[in-house]
N, C-alpha and C positions, 0 to 999 in steps of 0.2 A: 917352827910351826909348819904341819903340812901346808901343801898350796892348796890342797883343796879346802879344808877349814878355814885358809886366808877369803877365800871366794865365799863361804859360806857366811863366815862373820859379815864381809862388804853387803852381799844381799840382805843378810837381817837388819844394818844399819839403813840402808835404803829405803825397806819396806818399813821401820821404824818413823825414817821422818817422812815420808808420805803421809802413815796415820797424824803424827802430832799437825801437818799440816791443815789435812781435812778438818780435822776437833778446832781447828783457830776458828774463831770469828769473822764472820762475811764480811768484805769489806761494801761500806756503805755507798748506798745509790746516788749517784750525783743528783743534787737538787733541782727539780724541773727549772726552767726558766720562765722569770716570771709572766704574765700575761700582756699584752702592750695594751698603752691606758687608749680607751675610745676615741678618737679625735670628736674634738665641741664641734656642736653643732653651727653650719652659719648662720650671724647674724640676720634676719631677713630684710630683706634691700630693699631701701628707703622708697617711699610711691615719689616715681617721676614728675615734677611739675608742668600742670597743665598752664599754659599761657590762654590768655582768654583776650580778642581784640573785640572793641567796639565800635561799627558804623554805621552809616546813615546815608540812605540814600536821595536824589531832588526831587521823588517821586511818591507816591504810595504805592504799596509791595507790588498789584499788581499790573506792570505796565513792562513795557518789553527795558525798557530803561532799569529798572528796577531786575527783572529776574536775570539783567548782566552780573549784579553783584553779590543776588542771591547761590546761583550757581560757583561762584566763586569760593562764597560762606561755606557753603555743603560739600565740595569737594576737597577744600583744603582741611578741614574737621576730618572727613572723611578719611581721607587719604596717609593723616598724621598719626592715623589711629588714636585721637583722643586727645594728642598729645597738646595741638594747638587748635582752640576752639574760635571759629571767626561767625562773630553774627552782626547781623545787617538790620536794621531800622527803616521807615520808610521817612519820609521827608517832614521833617516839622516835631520829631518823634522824642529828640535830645538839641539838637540845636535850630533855630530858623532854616526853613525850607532856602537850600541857597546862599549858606552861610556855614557850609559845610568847611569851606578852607581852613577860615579861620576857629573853629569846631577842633580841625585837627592840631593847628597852630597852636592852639592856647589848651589844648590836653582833654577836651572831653568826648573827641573821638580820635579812634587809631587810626581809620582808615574807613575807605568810601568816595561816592561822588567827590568833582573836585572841579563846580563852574567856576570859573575868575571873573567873570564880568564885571562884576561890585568891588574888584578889586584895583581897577584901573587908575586908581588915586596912585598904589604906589609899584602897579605894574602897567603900565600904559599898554604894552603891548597884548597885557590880557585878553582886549577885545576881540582879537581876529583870531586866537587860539581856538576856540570854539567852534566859530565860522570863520573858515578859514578866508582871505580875501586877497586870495593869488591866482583864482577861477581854476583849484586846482583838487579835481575829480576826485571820489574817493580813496581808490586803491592808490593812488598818486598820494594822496594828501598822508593815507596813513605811513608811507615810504618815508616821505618826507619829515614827517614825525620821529619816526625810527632811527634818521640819520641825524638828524640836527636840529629840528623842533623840540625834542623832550630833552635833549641835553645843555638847548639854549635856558629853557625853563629852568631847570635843574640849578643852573650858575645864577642866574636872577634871583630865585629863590632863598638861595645860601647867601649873598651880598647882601639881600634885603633883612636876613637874621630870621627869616621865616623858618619854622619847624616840621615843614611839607617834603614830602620828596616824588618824584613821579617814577615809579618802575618802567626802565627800557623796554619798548616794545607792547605798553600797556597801554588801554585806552582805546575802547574802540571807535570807531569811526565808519558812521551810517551814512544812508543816498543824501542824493543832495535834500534840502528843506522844500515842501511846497511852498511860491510864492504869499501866498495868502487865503486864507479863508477871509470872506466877507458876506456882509448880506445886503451890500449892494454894488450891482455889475459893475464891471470896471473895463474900459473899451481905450480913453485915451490919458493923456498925461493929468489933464485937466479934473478927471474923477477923481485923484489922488487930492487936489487942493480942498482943505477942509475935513478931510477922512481921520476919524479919529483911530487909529492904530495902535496896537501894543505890537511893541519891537522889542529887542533882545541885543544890548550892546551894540558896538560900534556899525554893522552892516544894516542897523535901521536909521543912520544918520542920512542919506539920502534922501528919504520919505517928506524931511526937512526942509529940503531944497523946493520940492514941489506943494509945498504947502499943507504936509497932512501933519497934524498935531499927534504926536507920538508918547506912549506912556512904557512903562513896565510894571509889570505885575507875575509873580509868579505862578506857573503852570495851572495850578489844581484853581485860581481863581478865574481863568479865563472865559470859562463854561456861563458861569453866572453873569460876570459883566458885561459878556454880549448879550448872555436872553434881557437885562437889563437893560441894553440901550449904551452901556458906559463906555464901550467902544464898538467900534462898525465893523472893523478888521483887526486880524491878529495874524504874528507868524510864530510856530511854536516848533514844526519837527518834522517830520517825513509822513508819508500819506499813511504807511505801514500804525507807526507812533500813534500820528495824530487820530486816526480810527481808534484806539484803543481807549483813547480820553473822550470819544463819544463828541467831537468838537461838530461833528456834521449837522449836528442835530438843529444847533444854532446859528448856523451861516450858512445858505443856499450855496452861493460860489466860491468853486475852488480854482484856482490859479497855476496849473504847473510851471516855472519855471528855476534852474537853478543857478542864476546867475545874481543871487542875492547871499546864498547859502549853498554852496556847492557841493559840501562836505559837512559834516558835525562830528565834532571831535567829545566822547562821551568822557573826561579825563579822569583817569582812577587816581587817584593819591593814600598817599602815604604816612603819620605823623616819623617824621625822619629817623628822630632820638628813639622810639620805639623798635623800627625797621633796623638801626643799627646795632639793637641788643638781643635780635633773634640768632638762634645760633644758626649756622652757615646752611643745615638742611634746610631749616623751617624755609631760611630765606629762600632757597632754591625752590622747595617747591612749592609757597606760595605765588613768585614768579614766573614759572613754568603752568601753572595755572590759570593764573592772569591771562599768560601771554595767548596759552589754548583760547581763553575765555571769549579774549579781545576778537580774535578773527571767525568764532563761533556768531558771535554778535553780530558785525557786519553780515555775513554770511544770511544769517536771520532775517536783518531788518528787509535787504536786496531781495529775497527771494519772496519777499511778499507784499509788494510794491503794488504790482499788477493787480494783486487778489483786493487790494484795499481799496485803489481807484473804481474796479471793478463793484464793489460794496455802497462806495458815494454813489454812484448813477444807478445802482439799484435802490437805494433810497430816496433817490431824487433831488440829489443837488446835480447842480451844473457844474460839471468838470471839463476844463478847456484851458489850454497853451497861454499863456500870459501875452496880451498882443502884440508886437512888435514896435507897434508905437508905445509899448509904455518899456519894454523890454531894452532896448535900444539906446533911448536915453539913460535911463536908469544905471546902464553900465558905464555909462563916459560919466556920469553923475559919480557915481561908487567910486571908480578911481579917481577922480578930483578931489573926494570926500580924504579917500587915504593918504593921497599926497597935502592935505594940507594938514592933515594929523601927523604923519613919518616928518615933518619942514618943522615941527615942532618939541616933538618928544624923540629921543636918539635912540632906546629902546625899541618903540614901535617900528620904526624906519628899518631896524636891523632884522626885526624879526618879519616886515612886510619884502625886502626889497630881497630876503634871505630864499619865502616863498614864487616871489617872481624868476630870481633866478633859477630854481627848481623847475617852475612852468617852462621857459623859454629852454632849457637842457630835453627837458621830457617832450617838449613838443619837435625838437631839431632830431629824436633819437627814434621817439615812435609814432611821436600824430598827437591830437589831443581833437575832442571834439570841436564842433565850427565856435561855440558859443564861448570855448577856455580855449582859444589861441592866443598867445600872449600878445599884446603889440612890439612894434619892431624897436621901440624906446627903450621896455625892460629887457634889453641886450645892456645895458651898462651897470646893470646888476650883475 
């Protein structure tokens, strides 16, 4: 065979299977991939449990005593955004005006006021926590608090099996107490014998010595049983405080001195078991709160001290310095008083002789006024 017919045959086979390959059938389209399935939607997440405290205060709502613990309700609400809701009662509201402690102790409040005086049966030292009885000035007395007053508390409380707890640094602490409202003058020691009085725990045991017959009664009744006659005299809070209970109205003479009550300790509490199942924020910033609240208060009651005294003699009672002859004894009186209480109960002792040592440091560090110098005895404290 020519070459050129060889050439011509290879192209016709060629172009032969070119055609037979075009006429095949298409090869098939790979199958899309499938679609990816939706992801489910989330579950929606469970509503946050609100914690809900309830307390009470020794007061009705409005009194400076009172809007300490109101302010505290409303910010900590406030501030948890909802989370933990704290409300506040006025006194007599859920449990006995003054019986707050054990209120909290026995479960039917969380938290609120927290006087111990009626408690002294099984915390002796109760009495002087209040009114402090170390002649030891405010800002001094709540320092002293701070350091070793609420954590003596705190150990007492747990030994005694009590369900109370006191936040570090809480608790505020007002001017000293006016000596007394009365409605009749009082010039020497001798006007005290026979004076029928409502006193307030351990620093009205004095009154004792000089013959004035001594009661208690709580706050909201004292208004009535003087205009009644049922008592002559009464000592109840600071001149700021006590203008706001309208106590002027009923007793001409007011008495400054603060060598009875030099300090008042407003004490917040806690019910413990409660305080130790908040989670760690609540507890911070219920604490942080507090602690704001507590020096808010002082701050408060001090700055309107003057405006209040200023209020009684524009009303027309007699306001005037407690007099030196009743002043005087009274002190050497008070410390006798404490030393034969601290000679008996070993609590008391720890927690008075604890205060004295405070006074005699802060008076050798900065001064203290002429009326809270310690004597040179409580150095063996």
């Amino acid at each position: 065979m020519h070459k050129k017919q060889i050439l011509a045959l290879v192209a016709l086979l060629a172009l032969v299977s070119g055609l037979i390959g075009a006429c095949a059938a298409p090869a098939p389209a790979p199958a899309p991939a499938p679609a990816p399935a939706p992801a489910p939607a989330p579950a929606p997440a469970a509503p946050e449990e609100v914690i809900t405290w309830t307390g009470q205060s020794l007061t009705a709502l409005d009194t400076p005593f009172s809007r300490y613990f109101q302010r505290i309700a409303e910010r900590v609400t406030e501030f948890s955004g909802g989370r933990f809701e704290v409300k506040i009662h006025a006194a007599g509201t859920i449990v006995p005006a003054y019986e707050e402690f054990m209120g909290m102790h026995e479960g039917a409040l969380d938290w609120g006021a927290s006087p111990l005086h009626q408690y002294t049966g099984t915390h002796r030292w109760a009495g002087i926590y209040h009114q402090n009885a170390g002649r030891l000035p405010p800002w001094v007395y709540y320092l002293f608090l701070c350091e070793e007053g609420i954590d003596m508390a705190n150990n007492w409380f747990a030994e005694a099996g009590h369900d109370v707890y006191f936040i570090p640094r809480t608790g505020g602490v007002g001017p000293p107490e006016l000596f007394l409202h009365s409605t009749k003058a009082l010039e020497t020691l001798a006007d005290l014998d026979g004076l029928k009085i409502r006193t307030f725990g351990d620093t009205g045991e004095p009154f004792k010595s000089f013959g004035s017959a001594t009661t208690y009664m709580p706050a909201g009744e004292i208004y009535e049983s003087t205009m009644r006659g049922v008592i002559d005299a009464f000592e109840m809070s600071s001149a700021y405080m006590n203008y706001d209970m309208a106590y002027h109205e009923v007793a001409q003479y007011i008495y400054i001195s603060p060598i009875r009550a030099p300090s008042e300790a407003q004490a917040l509490g806690v019910k413990r078991s409660k305080w130790e199942e908040l989670p760690a924020d609540l507890q911070g910033l219920f604490g942080e709160v507090a602690r704001a609240e507590t020096v808010e208060y002082g701050r408060d009651l001090h700055s309107k001290e003057a405006w209040a005294l200023e209020q009684y003699r524009e009303y027309g009672n007699i306001v005037q310095k407690l007099p030196v002859e009743i002043e005087e004894p009274f002190k050497v009186e008070y410390d006798k008083v404490m030393d034969g209480i601290a000679a008996e109960y070993p609590d008391f002792a720890t927690f008075l002789h604890a205060m004295r040592a405070w006074a005699v440091n802060w008076n050798d560090l900065w001064g203290l006024p002429d009326w809270a110098v310690p004597p040179e005895e409580w150095r063996q404290y």
